[in-house]
Residue frames as qw, qx, qy, qz and C-alpha x, y, z in Angstrom:
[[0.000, 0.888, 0.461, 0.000, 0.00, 0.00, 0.00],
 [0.325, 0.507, -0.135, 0.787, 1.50, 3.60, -0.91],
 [0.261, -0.617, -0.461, 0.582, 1.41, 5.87, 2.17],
 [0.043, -0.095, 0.004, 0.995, 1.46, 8.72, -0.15],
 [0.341, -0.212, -0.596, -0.695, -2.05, 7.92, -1.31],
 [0.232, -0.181, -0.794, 0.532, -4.57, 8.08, 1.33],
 [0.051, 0.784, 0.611, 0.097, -8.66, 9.57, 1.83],
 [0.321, -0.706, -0.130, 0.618, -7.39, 12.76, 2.64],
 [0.067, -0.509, 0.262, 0.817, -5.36, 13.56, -0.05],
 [0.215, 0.510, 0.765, 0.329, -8.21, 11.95, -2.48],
 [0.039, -0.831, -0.554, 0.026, -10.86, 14.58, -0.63],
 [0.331, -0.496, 0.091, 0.797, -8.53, 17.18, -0.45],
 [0.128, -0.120, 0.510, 0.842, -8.05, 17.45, -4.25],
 [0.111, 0.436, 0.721, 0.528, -11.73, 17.65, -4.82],
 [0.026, 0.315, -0.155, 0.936, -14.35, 19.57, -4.29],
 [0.388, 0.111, 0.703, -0.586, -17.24, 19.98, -1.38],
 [0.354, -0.110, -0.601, -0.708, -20.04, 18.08, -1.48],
 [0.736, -0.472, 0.041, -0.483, -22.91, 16.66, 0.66],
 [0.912, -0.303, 0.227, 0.160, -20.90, 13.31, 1.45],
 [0.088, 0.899, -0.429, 0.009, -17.85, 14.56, 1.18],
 [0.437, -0.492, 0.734, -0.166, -16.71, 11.48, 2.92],
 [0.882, 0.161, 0.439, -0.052, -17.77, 9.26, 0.75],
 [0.004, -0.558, 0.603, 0.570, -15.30, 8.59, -1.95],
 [0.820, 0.378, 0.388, -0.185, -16.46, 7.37, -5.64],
 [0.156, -0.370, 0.711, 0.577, -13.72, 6.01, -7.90],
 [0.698, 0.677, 0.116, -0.202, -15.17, 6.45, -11.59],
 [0.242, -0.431, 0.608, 0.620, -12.81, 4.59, -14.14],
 [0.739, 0.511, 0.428, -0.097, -13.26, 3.77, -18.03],
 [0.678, -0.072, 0.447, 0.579, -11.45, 4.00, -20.71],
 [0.037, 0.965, 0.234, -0.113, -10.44, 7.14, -21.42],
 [0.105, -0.793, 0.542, 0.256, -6.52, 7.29, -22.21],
 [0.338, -0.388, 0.812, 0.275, -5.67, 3.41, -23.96],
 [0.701, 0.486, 0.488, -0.185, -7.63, 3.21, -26.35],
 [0.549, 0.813, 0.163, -0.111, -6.05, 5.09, -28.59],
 [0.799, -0.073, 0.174, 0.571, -2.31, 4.87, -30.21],
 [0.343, 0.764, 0.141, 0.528, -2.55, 8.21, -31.32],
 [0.491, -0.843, 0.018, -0.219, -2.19, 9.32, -27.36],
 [0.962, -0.068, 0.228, 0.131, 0.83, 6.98, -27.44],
 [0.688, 0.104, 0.370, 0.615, 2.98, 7.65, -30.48],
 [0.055, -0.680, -0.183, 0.708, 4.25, 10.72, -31.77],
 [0.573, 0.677, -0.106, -0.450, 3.45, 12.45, -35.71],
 [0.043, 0.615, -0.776, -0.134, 6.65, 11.41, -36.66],
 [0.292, -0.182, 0.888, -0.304, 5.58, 7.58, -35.73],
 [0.423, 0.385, 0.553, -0.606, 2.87, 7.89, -36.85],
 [0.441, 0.750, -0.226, -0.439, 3.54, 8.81, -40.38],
 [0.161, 0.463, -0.863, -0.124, 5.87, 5.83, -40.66],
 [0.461, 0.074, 0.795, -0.387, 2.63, 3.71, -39.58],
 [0.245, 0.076, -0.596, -0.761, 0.87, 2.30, -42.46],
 [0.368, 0.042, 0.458, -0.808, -2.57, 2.39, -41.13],
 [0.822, 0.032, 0.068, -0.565, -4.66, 0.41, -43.49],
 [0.639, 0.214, -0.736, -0.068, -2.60, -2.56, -44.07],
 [0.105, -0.092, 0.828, -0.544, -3.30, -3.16, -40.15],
 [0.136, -0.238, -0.948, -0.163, -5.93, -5.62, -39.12],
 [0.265, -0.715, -0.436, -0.478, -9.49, -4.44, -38.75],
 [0.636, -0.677, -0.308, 0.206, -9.11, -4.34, -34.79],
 [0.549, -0.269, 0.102, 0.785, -5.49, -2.33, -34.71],
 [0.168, 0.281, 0.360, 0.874, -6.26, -0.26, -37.24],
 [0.200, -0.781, -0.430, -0.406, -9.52, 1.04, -35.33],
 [0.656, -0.582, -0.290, 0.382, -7.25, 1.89, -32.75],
 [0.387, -0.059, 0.145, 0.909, -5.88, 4.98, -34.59],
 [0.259, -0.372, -0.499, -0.739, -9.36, 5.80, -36.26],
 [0.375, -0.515, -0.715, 0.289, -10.88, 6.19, -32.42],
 [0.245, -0.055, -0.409, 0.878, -10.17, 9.63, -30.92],
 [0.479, -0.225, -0.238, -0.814, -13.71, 10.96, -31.13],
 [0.839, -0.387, -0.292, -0.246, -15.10, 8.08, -29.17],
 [0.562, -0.243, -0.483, 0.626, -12.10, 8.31, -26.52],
 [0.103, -0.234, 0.144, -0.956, -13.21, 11.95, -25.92],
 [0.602, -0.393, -0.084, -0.690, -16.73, 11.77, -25.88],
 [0.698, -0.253, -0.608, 0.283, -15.68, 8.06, -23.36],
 [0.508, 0.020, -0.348, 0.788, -14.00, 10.74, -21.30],
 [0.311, -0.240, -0.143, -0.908, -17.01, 13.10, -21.66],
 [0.747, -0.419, -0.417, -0.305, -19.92, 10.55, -20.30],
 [0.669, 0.023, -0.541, 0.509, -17.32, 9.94, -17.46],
 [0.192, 0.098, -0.121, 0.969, -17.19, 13.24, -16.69],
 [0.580, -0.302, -0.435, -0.619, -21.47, 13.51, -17.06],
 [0.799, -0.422, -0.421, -0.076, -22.11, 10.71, -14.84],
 [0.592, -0.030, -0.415, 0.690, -19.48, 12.18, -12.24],
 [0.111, -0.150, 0.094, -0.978, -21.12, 15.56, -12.30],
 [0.622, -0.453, -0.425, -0.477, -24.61, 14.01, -11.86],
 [0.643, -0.627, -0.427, 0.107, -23.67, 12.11, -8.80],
 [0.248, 0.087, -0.348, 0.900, -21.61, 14.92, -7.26],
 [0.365, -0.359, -0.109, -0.852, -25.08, 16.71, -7.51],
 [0.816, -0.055, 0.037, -0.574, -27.70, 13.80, -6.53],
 [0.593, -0.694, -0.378, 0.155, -26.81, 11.91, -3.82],
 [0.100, 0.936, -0.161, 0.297, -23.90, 14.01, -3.56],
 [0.930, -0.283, 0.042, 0.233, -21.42, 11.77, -3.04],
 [0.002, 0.831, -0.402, -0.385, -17.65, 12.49, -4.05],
 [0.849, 0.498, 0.176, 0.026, -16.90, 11.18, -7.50],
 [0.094, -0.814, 0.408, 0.402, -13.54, 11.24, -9.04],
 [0.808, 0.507, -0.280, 0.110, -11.54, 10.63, -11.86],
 [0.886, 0.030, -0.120, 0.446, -7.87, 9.15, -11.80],
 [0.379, 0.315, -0.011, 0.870, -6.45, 12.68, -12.98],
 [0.317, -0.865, -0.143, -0.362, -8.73, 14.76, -10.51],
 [0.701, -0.592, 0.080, 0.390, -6.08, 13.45, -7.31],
 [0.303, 0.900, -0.231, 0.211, -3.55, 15.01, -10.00],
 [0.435, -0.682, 0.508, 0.296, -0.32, 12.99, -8.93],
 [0.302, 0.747, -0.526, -0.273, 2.51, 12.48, -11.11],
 [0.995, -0.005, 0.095, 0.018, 3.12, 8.65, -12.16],
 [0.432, 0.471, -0.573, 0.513, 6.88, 9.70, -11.98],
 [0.287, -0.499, 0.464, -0.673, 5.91, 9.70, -8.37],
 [0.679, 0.148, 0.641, -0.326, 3.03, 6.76, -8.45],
 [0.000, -0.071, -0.897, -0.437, 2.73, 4.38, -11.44],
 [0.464, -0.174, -0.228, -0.838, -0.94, 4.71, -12.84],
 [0.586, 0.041, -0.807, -0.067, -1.15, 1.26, -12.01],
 [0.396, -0.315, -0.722, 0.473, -0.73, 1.58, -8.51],
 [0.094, 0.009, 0.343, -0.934, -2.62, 4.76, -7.93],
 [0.465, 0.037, -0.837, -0.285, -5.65, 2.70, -9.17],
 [0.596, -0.038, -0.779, 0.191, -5.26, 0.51, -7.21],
 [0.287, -0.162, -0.552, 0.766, -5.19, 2.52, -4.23],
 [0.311, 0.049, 0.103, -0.944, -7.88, 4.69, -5.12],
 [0.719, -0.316, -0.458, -0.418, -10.32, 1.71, -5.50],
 [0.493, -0.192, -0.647, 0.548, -8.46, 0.39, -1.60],
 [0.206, -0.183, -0.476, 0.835, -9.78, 4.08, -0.35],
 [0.271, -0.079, -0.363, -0.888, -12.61, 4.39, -2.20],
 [0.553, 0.091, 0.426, -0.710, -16.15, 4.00, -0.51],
 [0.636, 0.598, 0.482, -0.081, -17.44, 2.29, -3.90],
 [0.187, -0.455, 0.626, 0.605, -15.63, 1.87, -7.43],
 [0.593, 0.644, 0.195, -0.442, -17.02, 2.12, -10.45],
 [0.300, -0.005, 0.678, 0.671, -15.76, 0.46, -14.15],
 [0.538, 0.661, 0.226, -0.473, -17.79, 2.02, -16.62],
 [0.399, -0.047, 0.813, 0.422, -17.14, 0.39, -20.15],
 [0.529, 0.681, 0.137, -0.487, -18.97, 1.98, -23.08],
 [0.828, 0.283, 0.424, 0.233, -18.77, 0.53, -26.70],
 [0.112, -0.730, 0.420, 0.528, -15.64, 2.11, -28.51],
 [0.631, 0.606, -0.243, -0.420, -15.98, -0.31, -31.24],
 [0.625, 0.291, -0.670, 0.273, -13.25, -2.99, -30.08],
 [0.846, -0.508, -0.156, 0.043, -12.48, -4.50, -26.17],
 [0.552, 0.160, -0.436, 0.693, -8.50, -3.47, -25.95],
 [0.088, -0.493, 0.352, -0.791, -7.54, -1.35, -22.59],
 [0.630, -0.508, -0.192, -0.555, -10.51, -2.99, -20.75],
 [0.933, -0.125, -0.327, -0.089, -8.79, -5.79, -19.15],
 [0.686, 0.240, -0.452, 0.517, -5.34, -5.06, -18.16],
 [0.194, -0.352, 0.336, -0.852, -5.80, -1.54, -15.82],
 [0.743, -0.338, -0.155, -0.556, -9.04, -3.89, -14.21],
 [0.928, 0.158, -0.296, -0.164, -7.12, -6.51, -13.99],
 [0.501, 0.203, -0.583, 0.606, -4.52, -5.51, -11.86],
 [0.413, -0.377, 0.266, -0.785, -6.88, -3.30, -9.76],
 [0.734, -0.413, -0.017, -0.539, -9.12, -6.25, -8.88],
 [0.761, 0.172, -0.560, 0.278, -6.10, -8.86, -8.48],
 [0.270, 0.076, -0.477, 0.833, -5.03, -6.60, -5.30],
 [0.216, -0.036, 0.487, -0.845, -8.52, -5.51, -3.99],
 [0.646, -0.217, -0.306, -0.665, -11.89, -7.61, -4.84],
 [0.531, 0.064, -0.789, 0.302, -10.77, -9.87, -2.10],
 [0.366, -0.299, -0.602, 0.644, -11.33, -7.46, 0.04],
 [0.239, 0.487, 0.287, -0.789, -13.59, -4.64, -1.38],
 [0.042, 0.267, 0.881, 0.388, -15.52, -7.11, -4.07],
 [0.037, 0.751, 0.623, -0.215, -18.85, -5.69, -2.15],
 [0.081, 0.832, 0.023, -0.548, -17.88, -2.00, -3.53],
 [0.037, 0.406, -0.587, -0.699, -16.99, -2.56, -7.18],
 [0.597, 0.487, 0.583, -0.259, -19.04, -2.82, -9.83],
 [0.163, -0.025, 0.583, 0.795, -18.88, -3.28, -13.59],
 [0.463, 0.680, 0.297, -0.485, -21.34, -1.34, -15.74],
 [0.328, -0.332, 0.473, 0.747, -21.24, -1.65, -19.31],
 [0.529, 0.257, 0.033, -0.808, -22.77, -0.80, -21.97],
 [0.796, -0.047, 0.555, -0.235, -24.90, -3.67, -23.25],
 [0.878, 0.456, -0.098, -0.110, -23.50, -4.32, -26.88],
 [0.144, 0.774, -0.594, 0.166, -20.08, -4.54, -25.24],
 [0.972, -0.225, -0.063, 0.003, -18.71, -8.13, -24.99],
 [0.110, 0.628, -0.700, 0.321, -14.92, -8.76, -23.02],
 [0.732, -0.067, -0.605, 0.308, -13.42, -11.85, -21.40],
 [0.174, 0.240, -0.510, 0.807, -11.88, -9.70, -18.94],
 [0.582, -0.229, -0.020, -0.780, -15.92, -8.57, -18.08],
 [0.861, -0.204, -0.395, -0.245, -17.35, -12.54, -18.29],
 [0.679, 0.014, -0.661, 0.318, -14.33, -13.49, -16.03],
 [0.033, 0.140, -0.547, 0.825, -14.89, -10.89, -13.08],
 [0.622, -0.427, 0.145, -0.640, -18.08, -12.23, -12.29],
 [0.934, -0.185, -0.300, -0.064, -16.82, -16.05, -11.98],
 [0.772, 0.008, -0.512, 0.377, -13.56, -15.52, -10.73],
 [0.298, 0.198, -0.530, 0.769, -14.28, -12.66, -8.45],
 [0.111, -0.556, -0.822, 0.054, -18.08, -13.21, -8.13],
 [0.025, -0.137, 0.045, 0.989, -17.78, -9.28, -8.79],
 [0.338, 0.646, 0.603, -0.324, -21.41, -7.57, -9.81],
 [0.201, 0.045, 0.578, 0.790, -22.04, -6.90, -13.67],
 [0.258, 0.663, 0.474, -0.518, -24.42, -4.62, -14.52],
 [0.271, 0.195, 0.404, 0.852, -25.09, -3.42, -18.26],
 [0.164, 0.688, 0.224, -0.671, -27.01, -0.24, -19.60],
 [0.560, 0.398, 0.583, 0.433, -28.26, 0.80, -22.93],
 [0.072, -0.903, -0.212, -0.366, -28.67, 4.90, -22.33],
 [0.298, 0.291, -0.372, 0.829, -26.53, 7.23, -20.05],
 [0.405, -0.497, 0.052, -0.766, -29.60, 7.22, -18.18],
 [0.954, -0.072, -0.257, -0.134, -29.48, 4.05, -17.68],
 [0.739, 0.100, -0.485, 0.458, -26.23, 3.95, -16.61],
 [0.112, 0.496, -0.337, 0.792, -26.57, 6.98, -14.12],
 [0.795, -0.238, -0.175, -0.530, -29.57, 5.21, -12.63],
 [0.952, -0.136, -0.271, -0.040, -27.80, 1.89, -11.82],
 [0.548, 0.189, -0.491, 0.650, -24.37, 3.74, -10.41],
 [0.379, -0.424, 0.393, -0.722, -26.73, 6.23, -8.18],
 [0.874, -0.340, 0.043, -0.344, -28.62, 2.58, -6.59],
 [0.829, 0.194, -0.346, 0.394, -25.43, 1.31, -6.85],
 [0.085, 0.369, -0.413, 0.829, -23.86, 4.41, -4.42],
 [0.661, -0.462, 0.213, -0.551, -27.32, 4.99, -2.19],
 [0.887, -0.254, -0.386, -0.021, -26.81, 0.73, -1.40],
 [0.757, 0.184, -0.447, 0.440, -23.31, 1.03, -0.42],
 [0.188, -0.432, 0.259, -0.843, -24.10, 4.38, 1.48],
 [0.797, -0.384, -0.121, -0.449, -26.90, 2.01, 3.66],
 [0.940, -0.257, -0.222, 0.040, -25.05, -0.88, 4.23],
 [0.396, 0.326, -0.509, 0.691, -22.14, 1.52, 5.68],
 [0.329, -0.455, 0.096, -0.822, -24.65, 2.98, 7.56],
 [0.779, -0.213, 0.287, -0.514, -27.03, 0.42, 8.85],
 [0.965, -0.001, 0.063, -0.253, -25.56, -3.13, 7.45],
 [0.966, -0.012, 0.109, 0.233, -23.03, -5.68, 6.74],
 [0.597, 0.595, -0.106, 0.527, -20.25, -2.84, 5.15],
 [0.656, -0.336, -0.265, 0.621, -17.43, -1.38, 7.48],
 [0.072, 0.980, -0.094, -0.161, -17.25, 2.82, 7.41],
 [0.768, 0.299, -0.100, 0.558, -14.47, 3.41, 5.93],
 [0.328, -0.848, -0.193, 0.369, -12.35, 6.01, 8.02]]
């Protein structure tokens, strides 16, 4: 466990809200999808984009659907800040330097200090990115905080990585066909976890 990473300096870096104390880690692919984010012009230009297979090659031909990924993120973060008024964050809201922390392990730690963790997984056209950044997060914490993570995806999206966290970490899978849909099933997803700190079976977190 890092010691630099800790609820404080999560709640610190954000702003107030009604449950301040509650912390909501919101991830999704928003940064690996795309090889343009990755490689520079120069690299690029020496890349010969359609002779790559259907699947590779939509990695270059993405960046519109890694924004607007990065945009619904951002949507469904501002909703529940509002209503219950929990604290949502992204990765890059805590704003440390992975010369300092590997992304990997700040992750990690922010789903260990997070109240309730969120994957969100909209269709991008292909399944890369989904598996590997999940995959180390839940290797090191669904053991212990399995009851607070949830996948959500969207419902035409199909991933191994997805079918295998519900058998091998009996994790909860939830899809959605609408952004209403999906803001719906992470707020009854937040009010449960907010109850059963409160009144049942889940530990406060301190």
């Amino acid at each position: 466990m890092s010691p630099n990473i800790t609820r404080d300096r999560i709640a610190d870096r954000l702003g107030a809200v009604t449950y301040d104390q509650f912390l909501l880690y919101l991830m999704g692919p928003y940064k690996s999808f795309n090889l343009n984010y990755v490689l520079s012009d120069e690299e690029l230009r020496n890349v010969d984009i359609d002779a790559l297979p259907g699947p590779f090659r939509t990695l270059f031909q993405n960046e519109d659907a890694i924004d607007e990924a990065k945009a619904l993120l951002r949507r469904v973060q501002g909703t529940l800040r509002t209503d219950p008024g929990v604290n949502a964050f992204l990765a890059v809201d805590v704003d440390i330097d992975t010369d300092e922390i590997d992304a990997v392990t700040q992750s990690i730690e922010y789903a260990r200090h997070a109240n309730a963790t969120v994957f969100v997984v909209p269709f991008l056209g292909h399944n890369f990115g989904v598996g590997e950044e999940a995959g180390s997060i839940l290797e090191n914490v669904a053991k212990t905080h399995g009851d607070r993570i949830v996948f959500v995806h969207e419902a035409n999206v199909t991933s191994e990585m997805i079918r295998s966290a519900r058998t091998r970490w009996d994790l909860r899978v939830e899809t959605y066909d609408t952004e209403a849909d999906l803001i719906d099933t992470v707020r009854r997803f937040v009010v449960t976890t907010m109850n059963r700190e409160r009144f049942g079976d889940l530990e406060a977190l301190d």
